[in-house]
Residue, then its C-alpha position, 0 to 999 in steps of 0.5 A: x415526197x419532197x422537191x428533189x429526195x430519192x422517192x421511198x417505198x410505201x409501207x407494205x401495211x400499216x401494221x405486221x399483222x394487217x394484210x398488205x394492200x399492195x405486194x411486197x414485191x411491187x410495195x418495195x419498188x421506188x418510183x424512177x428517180x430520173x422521171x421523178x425529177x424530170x415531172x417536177x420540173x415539168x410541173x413547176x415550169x407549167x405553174x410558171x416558174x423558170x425552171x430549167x431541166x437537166x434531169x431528162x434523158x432523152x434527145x431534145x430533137x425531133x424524130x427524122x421526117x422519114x421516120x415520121x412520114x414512115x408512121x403516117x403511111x403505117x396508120x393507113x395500112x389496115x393490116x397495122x391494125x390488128x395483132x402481130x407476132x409478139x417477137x415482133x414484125x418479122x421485117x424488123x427483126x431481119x432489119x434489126x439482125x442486119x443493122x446490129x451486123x452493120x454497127x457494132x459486127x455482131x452476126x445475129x439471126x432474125x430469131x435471135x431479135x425479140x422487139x420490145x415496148x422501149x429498151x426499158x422492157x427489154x431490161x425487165x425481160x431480160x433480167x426475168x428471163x435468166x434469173x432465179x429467185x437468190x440469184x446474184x447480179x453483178x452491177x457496176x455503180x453508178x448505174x442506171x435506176x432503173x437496173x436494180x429494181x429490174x433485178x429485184x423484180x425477178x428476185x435476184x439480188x443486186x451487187x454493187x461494185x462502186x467505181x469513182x471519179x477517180x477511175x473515170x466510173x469504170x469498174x475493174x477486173x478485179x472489182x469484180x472478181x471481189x464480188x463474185x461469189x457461187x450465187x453470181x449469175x450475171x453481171x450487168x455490163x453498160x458502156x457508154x455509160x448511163x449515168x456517167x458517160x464514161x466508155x471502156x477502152x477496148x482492152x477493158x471490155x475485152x477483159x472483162x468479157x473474158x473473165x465472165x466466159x472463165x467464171x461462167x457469168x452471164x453477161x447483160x449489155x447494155x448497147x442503146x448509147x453506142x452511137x453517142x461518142x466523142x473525141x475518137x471514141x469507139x464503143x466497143x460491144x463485149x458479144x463482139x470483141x470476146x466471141x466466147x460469150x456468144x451463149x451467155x450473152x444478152x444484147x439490149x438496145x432501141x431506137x431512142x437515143x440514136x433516132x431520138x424516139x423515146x416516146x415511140x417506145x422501141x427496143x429490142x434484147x438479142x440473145x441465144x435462141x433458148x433466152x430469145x424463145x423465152x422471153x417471147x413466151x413471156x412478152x405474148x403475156x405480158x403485153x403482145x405485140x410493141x405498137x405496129x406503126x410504131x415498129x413501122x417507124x423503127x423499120x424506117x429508122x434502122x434500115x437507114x443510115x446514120x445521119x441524123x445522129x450524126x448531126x445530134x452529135x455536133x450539138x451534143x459534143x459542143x454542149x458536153x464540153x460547155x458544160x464539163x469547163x462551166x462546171x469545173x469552174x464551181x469551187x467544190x466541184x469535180x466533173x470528168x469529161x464523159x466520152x459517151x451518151x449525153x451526160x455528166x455525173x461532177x463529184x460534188x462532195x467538196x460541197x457538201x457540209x458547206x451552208x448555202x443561203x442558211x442551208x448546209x446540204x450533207x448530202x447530194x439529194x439534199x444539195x439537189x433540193x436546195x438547187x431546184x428551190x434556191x435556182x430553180x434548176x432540175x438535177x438528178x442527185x447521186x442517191x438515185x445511181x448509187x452513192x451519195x456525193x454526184x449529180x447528173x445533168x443531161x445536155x440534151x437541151x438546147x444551148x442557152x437553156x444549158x448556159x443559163x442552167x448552169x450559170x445558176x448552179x454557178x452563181x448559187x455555189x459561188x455563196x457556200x462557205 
């Protein structure tokens, strides 16, 4: 694929009546744009180019030393060595039930906790264990990559309902009762944001809870930035602020972003005790037990407070509002302050169809090649969550990489005519 382009699907086969190398279903998966653009840059930074990274989503700190040192003693313990239950360590399921009570006031049972390999699995499984082949999802745009393909994989289909800058991305009611039709089955629900940062109000979520209890949609929620707000913000769970859903809803988290332990690979999906069991089911063939010192370490990190986050969100804050002002000041460019997580998601639509350097991108992928060639700077474009016309930068990176980052981006812009 070239440098910074939405990655396609192969061909199924060469030919119709060839036989198919690999499954349609797994042939028509593209490769995760995020991690895409994130190894390129990578790559190029080890074959010695200044490149600089916007593209990763994860936190640039490292783990709390008590989360560390909590890993280390599990590695000793001989009993970590051998097989668990596949729903997870029965500790951890009572800590995670104790810490989602703590943070976001939903009341869960252990049983009600399934322990998964990231929140990553804990979207795949959710999606595979409620629904059916034809069955719609409703999904808000622009989303996270990885959510429609999770959709497809279980054969369901994804409907996007397309909310801009123009609604700081936030999808209403009545978008979504537009889309809503007798094969809907679920809506995917992610607040604070993965792309765009924006977090709904808490009359917003309410209301968009009530209308799944009244069309007897299932909800999927997305929780793993809740923590990851700024400016007064609460990130209102829709289990909680509308207790009807409690037999329709799905909660999904882990322990990357508030602990920053995407590499320790995490995550959890709470829901009724059928969905929970199910799932179960699935995961003990699937992939058995997440790693045991591993969930040690998410025990270590969810039984204690919530002070290392609290100390990431003074950089991240600093860091957001550095970058939404530097971006703003780019002829063309549009970026509302994000409320949650640790991005931006600026239009650029007011650049494209402008030539830079010879060049005259018309769309974001286009403009996002052009960038990493002309500045050496890694952004991830819009095609990747949804329409073209946006990119995403991360500020999860250190401060004067980010000032220089988008320094570049500035001055490259500066030269559209």
């Amino acid at each position: 694929m070239t440098e910074q382009t939405i990655p396609q699907a192969p061909p199924v086969a060469d030919d119709a009546d060839a036989p198919a190398r690999v499954s349609r279903r797994i042939g028509s998966i593209a490769e995760s744009a995020t991690l895409a653009v994130d190894a390129k840059a990578k790559a190029l930074k080890a074959a010695g180019r200044p490149v600089i990274g916007f593209g990763a989503g994860e936190p640039d700190f490292p783990t709390p030393g008590y989360v560390v040192e909590a890993a280390v003693a599990a590695c000793a313990q001989p009993a970590n060595h051998r097989y668990t239950p596949a729903a997870g360590l029965p500790e951890l399921r009572a800590a995670v039930a104790a810490k989602t009570a703590r943070d976001s006031g939903l009341s869960v049972t252990p049983e009600q906790v399934l322990i998964t390999n990231g929140g990553k699995q804990a979207v795949y499984q959710a999606f595979a264990t409620l629904v059916d082949p034809g069955d719609e999802v409703i999904l808000p745009a622009p989303y996270w990559t990885t959510y429609p393909e999770a959709i497809r994989l279980a054969g369901g289909v994804p409907v996007e309902v397309f909310a801009g800058e123009d609604q700081d991305y936030l999808v209403t009611v009545e978008q979504l009762e537009a889309a809503r039709t007798p094969r809907t089955k679920a809506l995917l629900f992610c607040s604070p944001s993965n792309p765009t940062g924006s977090v709904y109000p808490v009359e917003a979520v309410r209301a968009i809870g009530r209308w799944a209890v009244e069309h007897g949609v299932w909800v999927i929620t997305d929780e793993i930035y809740e923590h990851l707000v700024y400016d007064g913000v609460r990130a209102a769970s829709i289990a909680v602020e509308v207790p009807e859903l409690a037999d329709t809803c799905v909660v999904l988290n882990g322990v990357a972003k508030t602990y920053a332990m995407t590499g320790w690979r995490v995550g959890w999906l709470i829901g009724p005790k059928d969905v929970v069991k199910a799932a179960t089911n699935l995961q003990s063939h699937l992939s058995s037990n997440v790693a045991n010192v591993s969930q040690r370490a998410a025990l270590a990190a969810v039984s204690g407070d919530l002070a290392a986050v609290d100390e990431m969100k003074v950089a991240f804050d600093r860091r957001r509002r550095t970058m939404v002002r530097m971006l703003n000041e780019i002829d063309g460019v549009v970026c509302p302050t994000p409320q949650g997580a640790f991005y931006v998601y600026p239009s650029v639509k007011g650049v494209l169809g402008r030539t830079i350097r010879g060049r005259t991108p018309q769309t974001s992928a286009e403009l996002a090649t052009l960038i990493l060639e002309e500045a050496e700077v890694a952004v991830v474009p819009g095609e990747a969550f949804g329409p073209s016309g946006y990119v995403r930068l991360s500020y999860a990176l250190g401060d004067e990489d980010l000032a220089e980052g988008v320094g570049r981006i500035q001055r490259l812009l500066a030269e559209a005519r």
